[in-house]
MARLUMVO-163375 format. One line per field, with one value per residue (C-alpha): x, y, z. Coordinates in Angstrom, 2 decimals, always signed. Example, Ala and Ser with C-alpha at 12.3 -4.5 7.8 and 13.67 -1.06 7.14 Angstrom:
BEGIN
c1 = c(+12.30|+13.67) $
c2 = c(-4.50|-1.06) $
c3 = c(+7.80|+7.14) $
This chain:
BEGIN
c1 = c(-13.45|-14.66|-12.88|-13.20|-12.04|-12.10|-10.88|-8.73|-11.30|-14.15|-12.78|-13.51|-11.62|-11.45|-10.44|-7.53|-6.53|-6.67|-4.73|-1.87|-1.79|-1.21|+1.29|+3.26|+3.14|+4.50|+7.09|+8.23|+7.43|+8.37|+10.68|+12.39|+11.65|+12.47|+10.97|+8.26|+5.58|+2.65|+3.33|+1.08|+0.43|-1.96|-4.23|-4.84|-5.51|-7.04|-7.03|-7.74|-8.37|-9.68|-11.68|-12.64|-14.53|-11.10|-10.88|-8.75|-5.96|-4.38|-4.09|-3.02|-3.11|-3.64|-2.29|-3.58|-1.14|+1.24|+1.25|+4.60|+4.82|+3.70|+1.40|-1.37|+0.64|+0.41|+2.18|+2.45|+1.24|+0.64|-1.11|-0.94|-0.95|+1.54|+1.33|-2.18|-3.76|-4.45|-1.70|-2.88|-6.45|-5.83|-3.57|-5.92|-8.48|-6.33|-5.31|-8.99|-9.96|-6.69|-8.47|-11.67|-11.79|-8.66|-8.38|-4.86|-2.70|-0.03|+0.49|+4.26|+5.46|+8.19|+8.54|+10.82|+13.63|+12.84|+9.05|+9.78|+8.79|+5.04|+4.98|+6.22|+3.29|+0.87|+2.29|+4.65|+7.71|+11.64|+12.61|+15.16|+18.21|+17.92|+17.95|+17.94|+14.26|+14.37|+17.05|+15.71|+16.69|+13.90|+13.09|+11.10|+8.15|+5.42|+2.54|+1.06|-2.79|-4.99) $
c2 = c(+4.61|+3.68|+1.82|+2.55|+1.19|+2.25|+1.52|+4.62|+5.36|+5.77|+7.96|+11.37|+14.75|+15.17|+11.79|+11.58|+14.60|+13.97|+10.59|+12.51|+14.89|+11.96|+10.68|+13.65|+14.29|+10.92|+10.02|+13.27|+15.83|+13.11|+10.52|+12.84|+10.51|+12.83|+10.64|+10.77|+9.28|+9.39|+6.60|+5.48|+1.96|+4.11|+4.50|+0.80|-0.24|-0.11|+2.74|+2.00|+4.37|+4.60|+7.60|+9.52|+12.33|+14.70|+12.86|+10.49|+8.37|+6.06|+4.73|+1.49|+0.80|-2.41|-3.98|-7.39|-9.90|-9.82|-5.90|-5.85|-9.11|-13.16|-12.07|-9.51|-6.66|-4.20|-1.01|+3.13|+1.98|+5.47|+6.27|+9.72|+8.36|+5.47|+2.75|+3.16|+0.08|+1.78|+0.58|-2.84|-2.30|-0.80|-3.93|-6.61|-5.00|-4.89|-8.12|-9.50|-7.72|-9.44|-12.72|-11.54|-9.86|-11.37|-14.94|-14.63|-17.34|-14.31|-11.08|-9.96|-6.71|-4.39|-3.14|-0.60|-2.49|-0.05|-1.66|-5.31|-6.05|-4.66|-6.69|-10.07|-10.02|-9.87|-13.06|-11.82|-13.51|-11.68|-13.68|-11.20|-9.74|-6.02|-3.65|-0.33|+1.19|+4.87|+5.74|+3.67|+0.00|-2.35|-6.04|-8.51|-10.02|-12.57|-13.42|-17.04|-16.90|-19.86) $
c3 = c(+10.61|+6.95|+4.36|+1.30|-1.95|-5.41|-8.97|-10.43|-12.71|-9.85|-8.05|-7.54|-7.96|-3.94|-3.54|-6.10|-4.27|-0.79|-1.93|-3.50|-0.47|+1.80|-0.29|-0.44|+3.08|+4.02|+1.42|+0.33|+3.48|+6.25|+4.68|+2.48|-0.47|-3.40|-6.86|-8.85|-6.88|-9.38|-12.03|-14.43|-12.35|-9.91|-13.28|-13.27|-10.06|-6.95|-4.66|-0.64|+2.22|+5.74|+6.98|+9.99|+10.37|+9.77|+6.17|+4.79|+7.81|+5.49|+2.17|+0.08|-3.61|-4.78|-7.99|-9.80|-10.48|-13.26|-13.75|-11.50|-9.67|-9.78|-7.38|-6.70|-4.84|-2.02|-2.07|-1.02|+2.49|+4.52|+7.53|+9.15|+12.35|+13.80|+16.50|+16.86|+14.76|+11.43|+9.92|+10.16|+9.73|+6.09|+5.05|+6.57|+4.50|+1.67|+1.93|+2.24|-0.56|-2.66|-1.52|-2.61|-5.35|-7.31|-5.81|-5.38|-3.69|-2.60|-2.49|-3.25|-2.05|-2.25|+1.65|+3.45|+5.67|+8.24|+8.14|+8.20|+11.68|+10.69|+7.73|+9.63|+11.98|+9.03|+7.75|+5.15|+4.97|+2.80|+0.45|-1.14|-0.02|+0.99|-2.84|-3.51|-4.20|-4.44|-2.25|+0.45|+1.29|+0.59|+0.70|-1.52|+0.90|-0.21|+2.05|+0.82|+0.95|+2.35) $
């Protein structure tokens, strides 16, 4: 697997597309997500994904602080493929790149109830009551950086 990560403006045609694709296929095609996905925050961040010889696996975008939270955020977490690791692999990677690049002290996200458990054992802790986010019951989480 590769990781690779990207500001909006560097990446490709084939990229932005295989991105979308994925996108589709898991919040609109499997979870039945019906919104507009594409929003004009994906122009001004950072685009993650891991690949394998049968293309892109998963995906993250990553957002600096203050464009929708206190902190640097996480968000549109896909992988094609479930229980398997990548999952995690992607948002460790995310997370040290958060650390890295940005210098962040957190990382806030919006996260699917249904996807708490995966987000508590990568250190993220709710500190919201459960909202509505597009039809689908979500939580604040913040993970505190060290």
């Amino acid at each position: 697997m590769e990781i690779v990560v990207k500001h909006f403006n560097d990446l490709t045609v084939d990229e932005l597309y295989e991105i979308c694709k994925i996108r589709i296929e898991i919040f609109m095609l499997e979870q039945c997500i019906y919104v507009q996905d594409l929003d004009d925050v994906d122009k001004s961040v950072y685009h993650m994904y891991l690949k394998d010889d049968d293309g892109m696996q998963a995906y993250v975008r990553i957002i600096p602080k203050g464009m929708m939270y206190e902190g640097a955020s996480i968000g549109r977490v896909v992988s094609r493929k479930r229980h398997c690791g990548l999952g995690t692999e992607i948002m460790k990677a995310a997370i040290s790149f958060v650390k890295e690049r940005f210098g962040d002290s957190r990382i806030d996200i919006s996260a699917q109830v249904r996807a708490r458990e995966f987000y508590d054992l990568l250190g993220f802790v709710q500190t919201s009551d459960v909202y509505d986010e597009c039809g689908v019951p979500h939580i604040h989480m913040v993970l505190e950086l060290e």
